[in-house]
C-alpha positions in Angstrom: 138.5 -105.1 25.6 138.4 -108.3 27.8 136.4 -111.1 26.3 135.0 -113.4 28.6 135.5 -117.4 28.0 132.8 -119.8 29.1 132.1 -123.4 29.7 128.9 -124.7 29.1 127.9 -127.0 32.4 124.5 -126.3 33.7 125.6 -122.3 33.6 128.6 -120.5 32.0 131.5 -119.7 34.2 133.5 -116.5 33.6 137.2 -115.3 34.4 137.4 -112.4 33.5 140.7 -113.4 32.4 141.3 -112.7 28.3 140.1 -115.8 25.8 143.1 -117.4 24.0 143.0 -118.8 20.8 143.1 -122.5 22.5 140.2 -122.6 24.1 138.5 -125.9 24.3 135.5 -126.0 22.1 132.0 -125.8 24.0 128.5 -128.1 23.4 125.3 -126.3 24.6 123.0 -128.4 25.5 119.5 -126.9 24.7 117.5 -129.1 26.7 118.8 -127.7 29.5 117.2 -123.9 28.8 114.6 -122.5 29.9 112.1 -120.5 27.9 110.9 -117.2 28.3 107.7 -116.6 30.0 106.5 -115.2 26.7 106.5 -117.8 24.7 103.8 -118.1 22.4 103.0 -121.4 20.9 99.9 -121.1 18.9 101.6 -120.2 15.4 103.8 -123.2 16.1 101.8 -125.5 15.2 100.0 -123.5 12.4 98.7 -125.6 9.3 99.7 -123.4 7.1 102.6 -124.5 4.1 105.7 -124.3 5.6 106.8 -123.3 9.0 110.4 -124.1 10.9 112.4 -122.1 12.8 115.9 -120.5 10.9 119.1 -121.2 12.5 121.4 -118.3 11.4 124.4 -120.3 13.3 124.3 -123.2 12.1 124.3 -122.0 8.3 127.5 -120.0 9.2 129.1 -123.3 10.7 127.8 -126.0 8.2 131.4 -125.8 7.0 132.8 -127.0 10.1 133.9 -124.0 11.6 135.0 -124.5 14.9 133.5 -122.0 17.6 134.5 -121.0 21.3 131.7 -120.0 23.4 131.6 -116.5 24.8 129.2 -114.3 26.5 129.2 -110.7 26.4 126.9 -107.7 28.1 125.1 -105.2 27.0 123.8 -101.2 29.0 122.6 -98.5 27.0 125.5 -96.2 27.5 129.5 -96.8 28.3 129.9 -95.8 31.6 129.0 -98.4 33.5 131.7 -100.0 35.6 133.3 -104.0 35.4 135.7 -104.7 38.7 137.6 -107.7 37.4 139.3 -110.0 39.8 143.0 -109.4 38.9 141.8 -105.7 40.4 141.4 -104.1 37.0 138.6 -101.8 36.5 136.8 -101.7 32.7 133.8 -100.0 31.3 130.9 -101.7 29.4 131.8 -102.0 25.9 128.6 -103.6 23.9 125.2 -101.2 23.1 123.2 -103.7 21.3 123.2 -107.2 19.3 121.8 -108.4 16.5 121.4 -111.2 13.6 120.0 -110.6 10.0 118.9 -113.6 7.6 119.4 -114.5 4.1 117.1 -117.3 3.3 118.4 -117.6 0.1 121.6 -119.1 1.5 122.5 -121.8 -0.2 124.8 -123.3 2.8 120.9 -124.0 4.5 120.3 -126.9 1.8 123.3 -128.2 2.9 122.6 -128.2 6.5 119.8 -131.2 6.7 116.9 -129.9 5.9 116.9 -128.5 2.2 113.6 -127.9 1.7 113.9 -124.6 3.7 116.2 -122.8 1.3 114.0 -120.1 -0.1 114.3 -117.9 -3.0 113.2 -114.6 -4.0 109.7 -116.0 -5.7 108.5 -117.3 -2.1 107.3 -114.4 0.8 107.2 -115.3 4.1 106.0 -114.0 7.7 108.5 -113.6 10.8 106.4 -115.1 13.5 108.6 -115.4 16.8 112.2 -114.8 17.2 114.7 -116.5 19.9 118.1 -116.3 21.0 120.2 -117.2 24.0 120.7 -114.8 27.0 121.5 -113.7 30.5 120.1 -111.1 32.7 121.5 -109.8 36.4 119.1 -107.8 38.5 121.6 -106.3 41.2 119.0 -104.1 41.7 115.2 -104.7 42.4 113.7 -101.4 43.8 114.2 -97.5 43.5 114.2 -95.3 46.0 111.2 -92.7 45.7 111.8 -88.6 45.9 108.2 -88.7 48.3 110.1 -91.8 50.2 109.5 -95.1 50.0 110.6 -97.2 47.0 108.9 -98.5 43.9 109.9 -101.7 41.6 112.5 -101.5 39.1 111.1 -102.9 35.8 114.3 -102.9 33.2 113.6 -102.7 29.5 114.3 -104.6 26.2 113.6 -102.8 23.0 113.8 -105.7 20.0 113.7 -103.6 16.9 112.6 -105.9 13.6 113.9 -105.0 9.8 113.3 -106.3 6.5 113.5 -105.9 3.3 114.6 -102.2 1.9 115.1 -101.3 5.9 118.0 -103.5 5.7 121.3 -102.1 3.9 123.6 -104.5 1.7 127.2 -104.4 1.2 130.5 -106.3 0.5 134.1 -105.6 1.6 136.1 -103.7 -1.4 139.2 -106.9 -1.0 137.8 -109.5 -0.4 134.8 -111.4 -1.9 132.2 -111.1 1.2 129.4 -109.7 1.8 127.0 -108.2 4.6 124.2 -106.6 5.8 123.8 -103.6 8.2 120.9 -101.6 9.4 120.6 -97.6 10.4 121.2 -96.1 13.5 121.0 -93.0 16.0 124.2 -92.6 17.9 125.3 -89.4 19.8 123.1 -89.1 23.3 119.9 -91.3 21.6 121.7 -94.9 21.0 118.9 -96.7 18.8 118.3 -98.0 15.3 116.1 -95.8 12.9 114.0 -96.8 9.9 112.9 -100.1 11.4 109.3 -102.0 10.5 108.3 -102.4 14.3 110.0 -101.7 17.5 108.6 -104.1 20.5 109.2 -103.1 24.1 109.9 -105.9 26.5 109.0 -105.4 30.3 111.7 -107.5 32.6 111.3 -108.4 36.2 112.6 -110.6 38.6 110.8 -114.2 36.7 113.3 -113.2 33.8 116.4 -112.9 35.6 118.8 -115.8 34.9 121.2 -114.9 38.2 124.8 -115.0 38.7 126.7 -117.2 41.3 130.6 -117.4 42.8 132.6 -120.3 42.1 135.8 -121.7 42.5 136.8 -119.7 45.1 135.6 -116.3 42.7 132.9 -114.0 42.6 130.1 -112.8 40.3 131.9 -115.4 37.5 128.8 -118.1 37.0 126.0 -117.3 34.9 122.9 -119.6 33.7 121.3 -118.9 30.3 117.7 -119.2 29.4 116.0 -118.9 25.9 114.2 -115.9 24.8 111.6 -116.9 22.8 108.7 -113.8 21.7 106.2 -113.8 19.2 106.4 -110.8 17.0 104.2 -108.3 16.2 101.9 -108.6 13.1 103.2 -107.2 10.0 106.6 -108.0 8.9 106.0 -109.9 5.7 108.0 -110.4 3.0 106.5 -109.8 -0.3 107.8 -112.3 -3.1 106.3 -109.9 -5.6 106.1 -112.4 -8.4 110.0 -112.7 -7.8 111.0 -109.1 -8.5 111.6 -108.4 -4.8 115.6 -109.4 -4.4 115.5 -107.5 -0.9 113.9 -110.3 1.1 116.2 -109.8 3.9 115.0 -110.0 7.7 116.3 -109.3 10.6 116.2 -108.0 14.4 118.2 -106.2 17.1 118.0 -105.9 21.1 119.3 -103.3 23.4 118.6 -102.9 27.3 118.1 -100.4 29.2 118.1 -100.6 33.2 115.5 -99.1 35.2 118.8 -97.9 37.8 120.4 -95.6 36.3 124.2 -95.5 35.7 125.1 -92.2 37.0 124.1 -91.3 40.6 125.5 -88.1 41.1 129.1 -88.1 41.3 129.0 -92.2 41.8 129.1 -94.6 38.8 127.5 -97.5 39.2 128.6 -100.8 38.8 127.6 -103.7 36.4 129.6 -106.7 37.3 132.1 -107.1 41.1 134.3 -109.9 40.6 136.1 -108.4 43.7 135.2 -110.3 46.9 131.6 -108.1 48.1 132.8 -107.4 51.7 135.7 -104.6 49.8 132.7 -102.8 48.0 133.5 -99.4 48.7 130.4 -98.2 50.6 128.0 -95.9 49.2 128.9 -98.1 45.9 125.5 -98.0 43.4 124.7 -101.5 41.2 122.9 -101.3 38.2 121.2 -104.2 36.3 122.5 -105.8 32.8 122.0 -108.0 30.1 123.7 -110.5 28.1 123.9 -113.0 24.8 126.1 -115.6 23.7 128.0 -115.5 20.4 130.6 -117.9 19.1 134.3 -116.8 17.8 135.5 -119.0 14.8 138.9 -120.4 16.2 139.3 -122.7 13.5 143.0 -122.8 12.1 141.8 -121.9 8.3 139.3 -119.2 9.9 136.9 -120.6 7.5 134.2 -117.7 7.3 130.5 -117.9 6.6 128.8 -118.1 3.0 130.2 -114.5 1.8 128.0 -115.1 -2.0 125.1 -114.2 0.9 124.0 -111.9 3.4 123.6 -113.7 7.1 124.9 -111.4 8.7 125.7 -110.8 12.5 125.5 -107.7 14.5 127.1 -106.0 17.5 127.3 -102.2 18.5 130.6 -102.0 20.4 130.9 -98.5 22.2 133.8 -96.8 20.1 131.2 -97.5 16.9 127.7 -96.7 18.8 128.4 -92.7 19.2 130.0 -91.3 16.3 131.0 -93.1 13.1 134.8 -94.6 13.3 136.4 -96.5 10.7 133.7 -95.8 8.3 131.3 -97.8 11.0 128.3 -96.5 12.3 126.0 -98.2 15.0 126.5 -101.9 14.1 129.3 -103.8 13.2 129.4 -106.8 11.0 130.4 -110.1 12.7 132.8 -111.2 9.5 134.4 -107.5 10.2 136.1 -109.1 13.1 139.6 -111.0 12.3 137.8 -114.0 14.0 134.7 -113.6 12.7 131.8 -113.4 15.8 128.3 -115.3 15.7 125.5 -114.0 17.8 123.1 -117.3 18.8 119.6 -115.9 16.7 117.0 -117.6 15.3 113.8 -116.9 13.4 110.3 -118.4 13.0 109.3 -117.9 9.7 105.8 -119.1 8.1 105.7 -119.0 4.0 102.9 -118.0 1.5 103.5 -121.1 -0.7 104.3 -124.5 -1.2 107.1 -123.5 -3.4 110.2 -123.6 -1.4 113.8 -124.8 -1.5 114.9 -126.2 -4.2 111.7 -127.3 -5.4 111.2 -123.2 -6.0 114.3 -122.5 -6.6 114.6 -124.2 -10.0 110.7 -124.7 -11.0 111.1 -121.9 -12.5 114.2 -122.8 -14.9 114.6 -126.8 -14.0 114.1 -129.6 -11.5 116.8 -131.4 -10.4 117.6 -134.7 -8.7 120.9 -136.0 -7.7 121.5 -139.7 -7.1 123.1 -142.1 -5.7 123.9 -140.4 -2.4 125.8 -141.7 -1.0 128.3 -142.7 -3.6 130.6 -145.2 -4.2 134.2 -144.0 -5.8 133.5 -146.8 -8.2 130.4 -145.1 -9.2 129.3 -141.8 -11.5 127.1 -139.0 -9.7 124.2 -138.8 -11.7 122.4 -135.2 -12.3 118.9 -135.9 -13.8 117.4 -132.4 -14.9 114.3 -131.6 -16.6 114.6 -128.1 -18.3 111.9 -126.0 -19.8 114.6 -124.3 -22.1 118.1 -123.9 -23.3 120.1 -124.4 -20.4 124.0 -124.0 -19.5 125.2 -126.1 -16.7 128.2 -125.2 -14.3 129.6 -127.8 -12.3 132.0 -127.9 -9.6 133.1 -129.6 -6.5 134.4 -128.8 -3.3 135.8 -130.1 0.0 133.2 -128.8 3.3 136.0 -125.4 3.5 135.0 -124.3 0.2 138.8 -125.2 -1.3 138.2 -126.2 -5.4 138.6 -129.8 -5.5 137.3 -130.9 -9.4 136.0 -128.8 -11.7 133.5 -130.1 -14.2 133.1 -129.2 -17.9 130.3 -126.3 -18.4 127.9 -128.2 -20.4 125.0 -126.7 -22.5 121.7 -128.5 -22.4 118.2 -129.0 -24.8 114.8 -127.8 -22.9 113.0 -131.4 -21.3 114.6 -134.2 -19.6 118.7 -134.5 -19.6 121.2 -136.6 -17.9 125.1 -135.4 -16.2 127.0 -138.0 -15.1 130.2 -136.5 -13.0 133.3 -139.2 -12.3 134.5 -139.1 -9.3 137.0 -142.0 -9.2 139.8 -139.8 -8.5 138.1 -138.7 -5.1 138.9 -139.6 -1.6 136.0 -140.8 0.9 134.4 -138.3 2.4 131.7 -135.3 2.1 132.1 -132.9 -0.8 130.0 -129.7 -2.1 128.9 -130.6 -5.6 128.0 -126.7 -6.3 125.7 -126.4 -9.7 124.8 -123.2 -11.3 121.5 -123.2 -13.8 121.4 -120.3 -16.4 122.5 -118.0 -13.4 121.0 -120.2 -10.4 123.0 -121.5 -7.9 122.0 -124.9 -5.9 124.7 -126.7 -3.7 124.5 -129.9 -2.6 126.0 -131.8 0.2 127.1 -135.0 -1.0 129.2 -138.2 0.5 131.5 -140.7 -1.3 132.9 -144.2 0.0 135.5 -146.7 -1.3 
């Protein structure tokens, strides 16, 4: 399969030509998206107790991966055509995408804002989803059997999961885990057992267009933002904490209004060949795209595998039958370089009890000072328990690699004090990764000379 590189100007440019390891690391800059006609804003700026949008992304990259920025398309079947410019013909590899969220994830306390790491004893609501995409109408009208022509109006099915909808696994060697959700494959192509499917009407205000550059064709391509507001009804329970499974997540697939087969003709999705050597009586159909990142970092430094933010893509060898013991989806950290899709949820809580706040009132609160330290200085842990508490300790450079472990220390219920030296450590930002009587906090932390 060729992947296609792209550099983030005001639009992505596209080769065609296959993405080395070397490529130069992109910056998107948001500000320069558009958002979808959709957009609702009215639960944005809800009173209720917590709402923020979810980055999936950046919890996979708070380590300091380093992606390169692709794009990608996706049709609803595998026969529609890709002239590249070298002359080579391909096939459209890529059903559907997808990203599921852990909020639990302890890499999003790390990540500048804290107080949105959740834990099983807090629901929530998905209220609006967005990610990053592209969309080429090559064709904008049907022909009719009566005569005359009528508009073609291409389609997005976003399909929404959640708690026991969504499957969870690890690998069998090594120590990382994922999520997945069920699918249809054979002639039908579509999830099953999902909480809400919502259809998506496209039309010519959606389309995000495709230029020629440089001398090419069909190789520039502007990004907008999708950004919907759900339908009602995909809660998360808490259920007094008992519900572990308080997983969400989504997944879009297209589906063009012109179809891909026109008798014995199979149309065409992308012409990087110069338009004047179009074989005539040549059909175009429409597609659709996302972005997703590929970790090119040297130490392929992968994303938080004690949780379960997971990205999706249905490649075409996976989408019909089940190969390799994949079925539908497969996992982003499946990949040898593991692939993120750019996804985000909205998601509104049922409580004041969040982050770490919630995460420990029910065994401990916890307050770490001075931040930053001085090597000179301790790291002071000030607990208050409300019972016999053990205390793990260690810490960690921003790749996860063990850098000090501290002494498991066993602690009297009410106020305590830890004090961790860290005299032997060079300046810089560290993990200090604490476990309470089977909770896990992590905490980003920085020490100076």
């Amino acid at each position: 399969m060729k992947r296609l590189v792209i550099a983030f100007v005001l639009a992505f440019s596209f080769s065609g030509l296959q993405a080395q390891n070397h490529v130069q690391n992109t910056s998107m800059d948001k500000s320069t998206f558009f958002d979808f006609k959709r957009l609702t804003n009215e639960a944005l700026y809800s009173k209720t107790a917590v709402i923020d949008w979810y980055s999936p992304l950046m919890y996979d990259t708070v380590n300091n991966i380093h992606l390169a920025t692709y794009i990608n398309f996706i049709q609803h079947d595998s026969l529609a055509k890709i002239y590249y410019a070298d002359g080579s013909v391909g096939r459209n590899q890529w059903i559907s995408f997808g990203r599921v969220l852990d909020p639990k994830d302890t890499n999003i306390s790390i990540s500048g804002t804290p107080s949105k790491q959740l834990s099983r004893y807090v629901g929530y609501t998905l209220d609006s989803i967005r990610f990053t995409y592209l969309y080429v109408r090559n064709v904008d009208s049907l022909p009719l059997i009566s005569g005359g022509k009528k508009a073609a109006v291409d389609t997005l099915f976003i399909c929404y999961f959640g708690g026991k909808n969504i499957s969870r696994y690890s690998f069998k060697d090594v120590n990382n885990r994922f999520a997945l959700v069920d699918w249809t494959g054979d002639s039908i192509l579509f999830p099953r057992n999902y909480l809400r499917v919502d259809t998506v009407l496209l039309s010519n205000y959606d389309s995000t267009g495709v230029a020629n550059t440089n001398g090419k064709y069909e190789n520039y391509f502007n990004l907008k933002k999708f950004v919907r507001k759900v339908p009602s009804g995909i809660n998360m329970n808490a259920l007094n904490g008992a519900n572990a499974d308080n997983l969400i997540g989504y997944t879009v697939l297209f589906k063009s209004a012109a179809p891909t087969i026109y008798a014995t003709d199979t149309a065409i999705m992308i012409y990087q060949k110069n338009p004047s050597t179009l074989p005539a009586g040549s059909h175009r159909t429409n597609y659709f795209g996302f972005s997703y990142g590929v970790n090119n970092d040297a130490l392929n430094v992968r994303s938080n595998p004690d949780y379960y933010n997971t990205t999706l893509l249905s490649p075409t060898w996976a989408a019909y039958i089940p190969s390799n013991e994949w079925y539908g989806y497969v996992t982003g950290n499946a990949f040898a370089k593991e692939l993120f899709v750019d996804a985000e949820f909205h998601l509104i809580t049922d409580s004041f009890n969040m982050g770490v706040t919630d995460l420990s009132g029910r065994n401990f609160a916890l307050n770490l000072f001075p931040n930053p330290v001085k090597k000179s200085q301790n790291v002071n842990l000030n607990f208050t328990f409300s019972e016999l508490s053990i205390v793990k300790t260690n810490i960690t450079d921003l790749t996860g690699k063990l850098i000090k472990m501290v002494t498991e220390s066993k602690f009297e219920s009410g106020e305590q004090l830890m004090k961790i030296d860290i005299a032997d450590l060079n300046a810089g930002f560290y993990l200090l990764n604490i476990e309470v009587n089977g909770v896990k906090l992590t905490k980003k932390m920085m020490v100076t000379e």
